[in-house]
C-alpha positions in Angstrom: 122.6 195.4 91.4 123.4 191.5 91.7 126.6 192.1 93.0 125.7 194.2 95.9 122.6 191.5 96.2 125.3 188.7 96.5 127.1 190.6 98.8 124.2 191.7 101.1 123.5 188.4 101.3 126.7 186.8 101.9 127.1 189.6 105.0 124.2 188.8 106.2 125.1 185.1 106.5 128.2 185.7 108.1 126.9 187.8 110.9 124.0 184.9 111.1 127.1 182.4 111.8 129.0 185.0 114.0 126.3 185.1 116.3 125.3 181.3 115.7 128.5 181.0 117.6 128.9 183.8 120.5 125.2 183.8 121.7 124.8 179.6 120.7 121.4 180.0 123.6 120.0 183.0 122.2 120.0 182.2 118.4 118.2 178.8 119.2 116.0 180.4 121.4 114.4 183.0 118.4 114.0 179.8 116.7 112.0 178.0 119.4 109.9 181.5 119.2 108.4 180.3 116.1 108.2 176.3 117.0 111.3 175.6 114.0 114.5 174.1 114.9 117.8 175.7 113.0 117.8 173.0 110.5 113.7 173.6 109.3 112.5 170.9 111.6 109.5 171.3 113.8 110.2 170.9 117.6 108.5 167.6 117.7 110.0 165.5 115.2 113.4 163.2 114.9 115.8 163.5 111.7 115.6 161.0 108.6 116.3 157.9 109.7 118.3 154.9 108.1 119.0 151.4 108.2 121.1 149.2 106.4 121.4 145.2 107.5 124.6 142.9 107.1 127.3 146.0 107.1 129.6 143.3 108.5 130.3 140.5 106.2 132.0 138.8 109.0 130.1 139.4 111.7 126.9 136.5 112.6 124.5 140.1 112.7 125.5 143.1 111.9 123.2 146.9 111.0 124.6 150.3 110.3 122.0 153.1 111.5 121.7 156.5 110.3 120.1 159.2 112.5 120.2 162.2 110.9 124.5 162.7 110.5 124.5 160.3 114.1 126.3 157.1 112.5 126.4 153.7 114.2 128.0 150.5 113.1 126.7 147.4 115.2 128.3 143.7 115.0 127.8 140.5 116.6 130.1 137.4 116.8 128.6 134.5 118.4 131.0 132.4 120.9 130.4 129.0 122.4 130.4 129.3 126.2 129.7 126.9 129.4 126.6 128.0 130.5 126.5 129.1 134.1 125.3 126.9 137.3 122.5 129.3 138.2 121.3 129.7 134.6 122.7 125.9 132.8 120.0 126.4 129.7 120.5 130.1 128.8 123.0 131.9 126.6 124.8 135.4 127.6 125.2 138.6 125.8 128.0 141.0 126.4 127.5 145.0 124.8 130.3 147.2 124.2 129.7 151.0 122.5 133.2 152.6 121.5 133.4 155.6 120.7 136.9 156.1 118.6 138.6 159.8 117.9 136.8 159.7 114.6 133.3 160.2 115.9 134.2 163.8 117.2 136.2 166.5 117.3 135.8 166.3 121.3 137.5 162.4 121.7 140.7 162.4 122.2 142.9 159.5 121.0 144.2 157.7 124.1 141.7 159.1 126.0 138.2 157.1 126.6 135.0 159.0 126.4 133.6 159.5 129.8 130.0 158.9 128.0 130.8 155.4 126.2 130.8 153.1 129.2 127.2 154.8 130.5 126.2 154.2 127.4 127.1 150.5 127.0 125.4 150.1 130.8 122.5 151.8 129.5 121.9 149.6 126.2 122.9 146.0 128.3 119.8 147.1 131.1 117.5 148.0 128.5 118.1 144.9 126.1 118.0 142.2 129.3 114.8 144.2 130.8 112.5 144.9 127.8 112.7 141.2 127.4 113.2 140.9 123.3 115.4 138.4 123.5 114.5 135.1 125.2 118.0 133.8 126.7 117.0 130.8 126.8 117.1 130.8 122.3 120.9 130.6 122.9 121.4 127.6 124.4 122.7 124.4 122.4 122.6 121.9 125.4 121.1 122.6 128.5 124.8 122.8 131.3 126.8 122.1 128.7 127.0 124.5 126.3 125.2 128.1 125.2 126.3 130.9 123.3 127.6 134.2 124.3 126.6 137.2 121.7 129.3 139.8 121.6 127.6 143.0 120.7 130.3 145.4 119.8 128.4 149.1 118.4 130.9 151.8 117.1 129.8 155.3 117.0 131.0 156.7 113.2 129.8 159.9 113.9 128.6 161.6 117.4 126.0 164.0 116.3 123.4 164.1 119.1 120.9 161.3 120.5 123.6 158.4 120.8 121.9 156.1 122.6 119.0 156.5 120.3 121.1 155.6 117.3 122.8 153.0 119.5 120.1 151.3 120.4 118.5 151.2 116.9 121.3 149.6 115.7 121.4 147.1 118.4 118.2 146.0 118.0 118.5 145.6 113.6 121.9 143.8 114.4 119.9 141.1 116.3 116.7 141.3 113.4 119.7 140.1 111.0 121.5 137.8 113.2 121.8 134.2 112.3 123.0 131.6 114.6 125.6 129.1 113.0 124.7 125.3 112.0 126.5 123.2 114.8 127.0 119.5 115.9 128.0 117.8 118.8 131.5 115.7 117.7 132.7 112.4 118.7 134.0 113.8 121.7 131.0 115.3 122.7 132.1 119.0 122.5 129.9 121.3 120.0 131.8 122.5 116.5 130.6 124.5 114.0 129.7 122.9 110.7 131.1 125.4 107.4 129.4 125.3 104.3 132.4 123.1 102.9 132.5 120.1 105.5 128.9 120.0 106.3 128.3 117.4 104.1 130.9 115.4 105.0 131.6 115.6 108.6 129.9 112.9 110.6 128.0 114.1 112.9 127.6 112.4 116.1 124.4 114.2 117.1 123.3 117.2 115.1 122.3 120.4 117.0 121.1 122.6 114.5 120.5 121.5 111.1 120.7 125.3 109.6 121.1 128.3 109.9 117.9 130.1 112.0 116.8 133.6 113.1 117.0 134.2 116.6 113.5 134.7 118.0 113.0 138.2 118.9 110.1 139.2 121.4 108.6 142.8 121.5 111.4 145.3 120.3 112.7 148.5 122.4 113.2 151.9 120.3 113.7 154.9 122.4 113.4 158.8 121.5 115.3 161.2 123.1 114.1 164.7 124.2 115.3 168.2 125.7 113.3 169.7 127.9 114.2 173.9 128.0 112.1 176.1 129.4 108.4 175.5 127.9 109.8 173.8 125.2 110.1 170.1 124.1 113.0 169.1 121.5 112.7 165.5 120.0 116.1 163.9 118.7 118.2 166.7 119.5 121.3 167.1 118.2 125.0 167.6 119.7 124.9 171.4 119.4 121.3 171.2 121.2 122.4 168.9 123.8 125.9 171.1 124.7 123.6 174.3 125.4 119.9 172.9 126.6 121.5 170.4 129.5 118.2 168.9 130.7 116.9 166.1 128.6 114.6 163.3 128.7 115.1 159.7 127.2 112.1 157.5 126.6 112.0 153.4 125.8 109.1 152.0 124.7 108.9 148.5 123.2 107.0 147.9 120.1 103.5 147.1 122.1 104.2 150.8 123.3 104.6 149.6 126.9 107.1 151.7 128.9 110.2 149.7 129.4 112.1 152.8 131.1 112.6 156.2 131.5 116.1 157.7 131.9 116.9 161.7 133.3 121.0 161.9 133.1 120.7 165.4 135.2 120.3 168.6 134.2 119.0 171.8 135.7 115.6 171.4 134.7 112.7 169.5 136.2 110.8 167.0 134.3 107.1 167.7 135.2 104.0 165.2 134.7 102.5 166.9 131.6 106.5 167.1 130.0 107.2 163.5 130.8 103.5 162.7 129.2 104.3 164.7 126.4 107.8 163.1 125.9 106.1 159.3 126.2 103.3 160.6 123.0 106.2 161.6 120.9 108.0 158.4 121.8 105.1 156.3 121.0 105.0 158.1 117.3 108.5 157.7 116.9 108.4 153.8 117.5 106.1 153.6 114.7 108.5 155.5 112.7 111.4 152.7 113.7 109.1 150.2 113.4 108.3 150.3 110.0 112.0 151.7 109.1 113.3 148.4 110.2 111.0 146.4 108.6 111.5 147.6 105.1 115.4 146.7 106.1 114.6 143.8 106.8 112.3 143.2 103.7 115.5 145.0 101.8 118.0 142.3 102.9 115.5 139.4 102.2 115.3 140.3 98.5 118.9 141.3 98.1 
């Protein structure tokens, strides 16, 4: 009697997986039928999240975010640059997102995912709008010299919400950066001061006398949601995504004030009350990444 149990069982789950695949629209939709997502979550809420600070040893800030199986690895290497005429006392950031052959099944080596430059446009116009970080906390000396941030994010692992993950990890890569100690030298250019010659270099006129945090101003999280039908899907993932086209991403900063709302297409049409619902998740969910970032933080301070 077990072994016809087993076997009942394990037939059962293989026509469950065989139509899983040939009717992907239909199995999801018997799920939405009774409010429960394929993997037991209810329609409304994201996956476990992660966050781990200073995954880059040699990086100046670095964060590796977890999203449910969406994996991104975030680095910054400061630069010292010329500041710009229009702008002689503020600092510049530059934002790349790769996303190498390794992330899916889908990228092709040699072949650039149409998605990753939209995405790094997406991450450098939310970062400069919301306003979290104050340009003007990377200069050194006002026309002279400023630094540039090179925010390179690498997507491990492309299992839905990307530029959810992305910019979560964007955002703890800048928590746990740490802007070098510099001088100016006898030749009035600025140099770095290591651990080893600080004590012994003469300084000519010292810039920075340590190591500080960069000043961070109210944080953007986002959430991102599909909209199918009556339905509303937080933090969908890349089998949601490929067969519900229309979704919604939201970007609140952390005093919940809208800092943009983004519709990449889709067939659907985002109405008032689904766009009102999508913002009321959103605000939940930056409570979530609110407090998930500050025990990472709190983590790395006692480690």
């Amino acid at each position: 009697m077990a072994a016809a149990s087993g076997t009942n069982d394990l037939s059962s789950e293989m026509e469950l997986d065989a139509f899983r695949r040939l009717f992907p629209l239909s199995f999801h939709e018997r799920h939405l039928l009774e409010s429960i997502r394929p993997d037991g979550r209810p329609l409304g809420r994201a996956r476990d999240t992660s966050l781990s600070l200073g995954a880059v040893a040699s990086a100046n800030g670095s964060a590796l975010a977890k999203i449910g199986c969406t994996t991104m690895l975030a680095a910054i290497k400061l630069e010292v640059m010329t500041p710009t005429v229009e702008a002689p006392d503020e600092g510049c950031i530059a934002i790349d997102f790769h996303m190498p052959p390794i992330c899916s099944p889908l990228i092709r080596p040699g072949r650039p995912a149409e998605v990753a430059p939209v995405i790094s446009k997406q991450l450098s116009d939310t970062i400069l709008s919301s306003g979290t970080i104050d340009l003007k906390e990377l200069c050194l000396v006002s026309g002279k010299a400023a630094w540039m941030a090179y925010l390179d994010i690498y997507c491990l692992d492309a299992d839905g919400a990307l530029f959810d993950a992305a910019l979560l990890s964007a955002v703890a890569a800048f928590s746990h950066l740490q802007i070098p100690v510099v001088s100016l030298n006898d030749d009035g250019r600025i140099v770095l001061v290591s651990e080893e010659n600080g004590g012994s270099m003469k300084e000519k006129e010292p810039v920075n006398k340590e190591k500080i945090k960069l000043k961070m101003n109210s944080q953007p999280f986002s959430l991102t949601c599909i909209l199918h039908k009556n339905y509303i899907l937080a933090d969908p993932i890349s089998e949601e995504e490929s067969i519900m086209e229309t979704y919604l991403t939201v970007v609140l900063d952390t005093n919940y004030q809208l800092v943009s709302l983004n519709k990449p297409g889709g067939p659907g049409l985002a109405s008032t009350s689904s766009i009102q619902d999508c913002i009321a998740l959103a605000q939940k969910r930056v409570k979530e990444l609110q407090q998930i970032l500050s025990e990472a933080i709190s983590d790395m301070e006692v480690d």
